[in-house]
N, C-alpha and C positions, 0 to 999 in steps of 0.2 A: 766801174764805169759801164754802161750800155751805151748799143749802138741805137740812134734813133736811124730809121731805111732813109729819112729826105736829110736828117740836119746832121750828122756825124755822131763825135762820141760825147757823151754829157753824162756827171752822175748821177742823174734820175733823184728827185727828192719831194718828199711825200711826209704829212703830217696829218691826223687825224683830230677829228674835232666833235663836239657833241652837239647834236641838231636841236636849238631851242627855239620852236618853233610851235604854237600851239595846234595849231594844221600840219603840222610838218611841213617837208619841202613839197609843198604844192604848187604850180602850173604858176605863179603869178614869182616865187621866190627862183622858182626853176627856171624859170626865163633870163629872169636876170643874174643867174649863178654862169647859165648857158652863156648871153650876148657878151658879159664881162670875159669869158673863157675862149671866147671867137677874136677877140682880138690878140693871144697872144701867138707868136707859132709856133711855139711847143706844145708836146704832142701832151693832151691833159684827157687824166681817167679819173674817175670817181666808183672807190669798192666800199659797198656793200655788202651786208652778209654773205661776205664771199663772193658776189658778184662783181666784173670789173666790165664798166662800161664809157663809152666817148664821152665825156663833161662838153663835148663841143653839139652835141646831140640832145635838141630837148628830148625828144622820144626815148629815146634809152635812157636818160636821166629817170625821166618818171616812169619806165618800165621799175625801176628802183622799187619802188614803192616807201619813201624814206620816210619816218615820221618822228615825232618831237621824242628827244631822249635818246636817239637811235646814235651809234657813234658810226661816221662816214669821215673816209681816208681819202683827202686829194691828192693823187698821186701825177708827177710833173714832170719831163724828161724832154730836153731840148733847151735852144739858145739863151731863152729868156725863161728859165724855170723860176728860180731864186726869186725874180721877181714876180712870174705871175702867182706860185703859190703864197707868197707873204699877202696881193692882193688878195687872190682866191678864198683864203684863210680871213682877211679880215672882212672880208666882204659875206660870209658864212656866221660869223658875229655879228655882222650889223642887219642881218635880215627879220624881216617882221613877217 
């Protein structure tokens, strides 16, 4: 279990997935990976080669630089995880 600082303790849960995206995750898929990620209140990051940044942030998303083939780990920690990653996750499937 982790502590989230604003929502208490939660097991944090996080799934990785393969970006197929012939642009990759660019400004138009990243907007809408972002406004879907603003709606929930858990705290959500998106890692990158090694980089771990706010999924609530378009700017740091596409500091990312994520492109097609790239494997990217939504990582989810707070009240509503379970469920925003199962969205988050299919919503990373259904992006054009």
């Amino acid at each position: 279990m982790f502590k989230n600082k604003n929502l208490g303790y939660f097991k944090m849960v996080k799934k990785s997935i393969i970006v197929n995206l012939s642009n990759g995750f660019h400004i138009r898929p990243a907007t809408r990976f972002v406004k879907e990620a603003r709606k929930f209140i858990s705290e959500i990051k998106l890692k990158f080669n090694g980089n771990i940044v706010d999924a609530k942030s378009l700017l740091k998303v596409q500091t990312l630089g994520i492109s097609n083939g790239s494997k990217l780990t939504i990582i989810v920690n707070g009240k509503d995880e379970d469920r925003a990653l199962k969205i988050l996750y299919n919503l990373v499937n259904k992006l054009e």
